[in-house]
N, C-alpha and C positions, 0 to 999 in steps of 0.2 A: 504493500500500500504506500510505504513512505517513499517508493522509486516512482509511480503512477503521480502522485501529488508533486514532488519535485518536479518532475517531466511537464505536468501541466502551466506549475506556476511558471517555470523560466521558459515555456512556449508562449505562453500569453505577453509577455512580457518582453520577449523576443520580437515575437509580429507587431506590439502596440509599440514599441519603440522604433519599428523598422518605418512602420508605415508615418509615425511621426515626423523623423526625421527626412523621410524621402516630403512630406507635404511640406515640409519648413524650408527646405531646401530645391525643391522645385514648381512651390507652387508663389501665386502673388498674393497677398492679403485679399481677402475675400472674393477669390478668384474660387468658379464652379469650374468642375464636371461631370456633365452626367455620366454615371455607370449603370442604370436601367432608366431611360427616357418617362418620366410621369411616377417614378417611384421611389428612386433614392439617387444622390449623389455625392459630388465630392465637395466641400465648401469651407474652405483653409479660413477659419478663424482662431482666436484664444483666448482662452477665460482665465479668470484668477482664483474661479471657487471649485466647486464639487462636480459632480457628475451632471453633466447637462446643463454647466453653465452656472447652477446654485449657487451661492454666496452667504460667508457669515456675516456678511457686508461691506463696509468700503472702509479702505485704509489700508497702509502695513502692519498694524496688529489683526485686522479681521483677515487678512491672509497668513501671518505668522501662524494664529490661532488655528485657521484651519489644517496649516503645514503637523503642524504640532499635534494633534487631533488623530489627526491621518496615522502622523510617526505611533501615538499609540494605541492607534486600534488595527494597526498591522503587528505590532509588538503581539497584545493580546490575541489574535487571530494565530497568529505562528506558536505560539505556547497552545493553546487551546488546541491546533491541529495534531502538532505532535504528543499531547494528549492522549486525545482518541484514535490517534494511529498505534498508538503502544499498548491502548487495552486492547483495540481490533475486537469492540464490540458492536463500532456505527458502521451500516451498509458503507458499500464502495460510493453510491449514488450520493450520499452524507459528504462524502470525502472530495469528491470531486468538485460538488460545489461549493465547501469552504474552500478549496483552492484557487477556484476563480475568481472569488470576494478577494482575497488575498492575494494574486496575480492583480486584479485592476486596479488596488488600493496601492498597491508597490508601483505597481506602472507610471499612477499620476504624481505618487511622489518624487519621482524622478525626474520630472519634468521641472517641479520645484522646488528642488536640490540644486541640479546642475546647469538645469539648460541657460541662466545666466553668465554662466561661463562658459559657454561653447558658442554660443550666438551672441551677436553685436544686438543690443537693444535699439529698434527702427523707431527713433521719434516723431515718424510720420505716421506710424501706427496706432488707431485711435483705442485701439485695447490697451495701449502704454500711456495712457493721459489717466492722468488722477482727475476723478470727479468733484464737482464741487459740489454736492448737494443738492443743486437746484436743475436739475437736467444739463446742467451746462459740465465745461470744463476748467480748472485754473491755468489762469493765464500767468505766464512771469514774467519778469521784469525784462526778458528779451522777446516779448509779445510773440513770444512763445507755448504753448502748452507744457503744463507741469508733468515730467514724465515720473511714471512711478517708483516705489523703491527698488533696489537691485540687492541679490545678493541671497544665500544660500537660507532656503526653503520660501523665496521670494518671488520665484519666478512663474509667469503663469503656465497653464496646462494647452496645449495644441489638441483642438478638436478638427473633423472631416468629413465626419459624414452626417446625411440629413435626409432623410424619407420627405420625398415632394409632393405625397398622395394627399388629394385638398378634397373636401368636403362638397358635395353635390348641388347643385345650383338652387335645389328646395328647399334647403336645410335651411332656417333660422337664420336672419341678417347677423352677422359676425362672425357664423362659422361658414355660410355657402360663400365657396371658392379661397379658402383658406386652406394650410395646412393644417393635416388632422395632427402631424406631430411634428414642430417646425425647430425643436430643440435638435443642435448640433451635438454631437458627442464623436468617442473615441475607440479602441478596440477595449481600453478598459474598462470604460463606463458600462459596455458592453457585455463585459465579463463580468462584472458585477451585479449589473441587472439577471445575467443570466442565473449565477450562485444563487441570488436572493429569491426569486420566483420558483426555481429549482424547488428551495428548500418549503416555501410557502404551501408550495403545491401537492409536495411530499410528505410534509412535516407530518400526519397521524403515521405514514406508513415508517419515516423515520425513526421517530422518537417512541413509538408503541415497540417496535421489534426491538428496541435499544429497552424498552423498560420490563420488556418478555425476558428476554439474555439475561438481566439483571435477577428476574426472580427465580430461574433455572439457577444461577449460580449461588443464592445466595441459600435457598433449598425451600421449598413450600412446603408449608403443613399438612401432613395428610389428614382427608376429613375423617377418616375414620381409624379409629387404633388399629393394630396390628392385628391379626388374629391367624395369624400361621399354626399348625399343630406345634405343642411345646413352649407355647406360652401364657404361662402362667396366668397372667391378669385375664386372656383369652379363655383362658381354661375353669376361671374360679369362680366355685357354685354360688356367689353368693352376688355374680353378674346376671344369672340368669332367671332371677328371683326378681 
């Protein structure tokens, strides 16, 4: 199990950075393409928060906080897998999708760890301007836009792909001709929606055969005494009375 898990997390995490770096590197800021015409494509932006663009809010502490966050619930997720990989009492199906939770969670931290040291921060890029509050952005004293803070678990995450499928022309004014899901994400948001649903969907069959194993092992009572020939208590007339 512990080779299957390993294999998964450092594949996930293999692809989500591969495909990262090829979009950062070949693509233009918010430059598309399509990979199925009317259904999904490719759409090179980046966010500074959680999966699908989320945010604990605006600042360098509401991104530090989130960096931080991340660092410990991939900490707890990796204890907790190697875990249940050493009792090897949760299904394979258990295993697999805590791994992917944990592949997409490592993925984006990676992103805001390093990527400020490996890429030149573009000040033309309107994902690098600090907000001011009021829909706008700060201006600085070189009527310039204020670019954001730099620097390790600072850096924002590279998102690509975006399902283009829009809502039917009948539907309720605000959703006809809109995207039904216009949120960009990554291969690891991906992987982590996947683990999380995974488990949602599975959870009685999960956790009931995990609480079965437990009472097997720990020995159930039987409902009724023993009553083998040569047993006494079995055997004494004053049971049968």
């Amino acid at each position: 199990m512990a080779k299957k898990a390993a294999l998964i997390v450092f594949g996930v995490l293999f692809l989500d950075q591969f495909v990262k770096i090829w979009i950062k590197t070949s693509f233009e800021p918010g430059e598309t393409q399509a990979i199925v015409d009317g259904f999904i494509q490719l759409y090179y932006v980046e966010n500074p928060g959680m999966a699908f663009g989320t945010t604990f809010g605006d600042g360098m502490w509401a991104k530090l906080a989130l960096s931080i966050f991340r660092l410990v619930a991939i900490t707890a997720i990796t204890i907790y897998l190697r875990k249940i990989i050493k009792e090897g009492k949760m299904p394979m199906g258990f295993i697999i999708a805590i791994s992917l939770v944990l592949a997409g969670a490592a993925g984006n931290l990676i992103d805001s760890m390093l990527y400020d040291y490996i890429f030149e921060l573009d000040i033309h890029n309107r994902w690098n301007w600090v907000e001011d509050g009021a829909g706008g952005f700060l201006i600085g004293e070189n009527g310039m836009p204020v670019t954001r803070p730099q620097g390790f678990l600072l850096a924002s995450v590279v998102d690509m792909f975006q399902f283009t499928v829009k809502w039917p022309s009948w539907m309720p004014e605000g959703y006809a001709g809109n995207e039904i899901f216009g949120a960009i994400w990554n291969v690891a948001d991906f992987a982590i929606s996947t683990g999380v649903i995974w488990i949602l969907v599975r959870y009685r069959y999960f956790f009931k055969k995990h609480s079965k194993d437990d009472e097997g092992q720990d020995g159930e009572v039987p409902s009724k005494a023993p009553t083998e020939e040569g047993n006494p208590i079995a055997e004494s007339p004053a049971l049968e009375q």
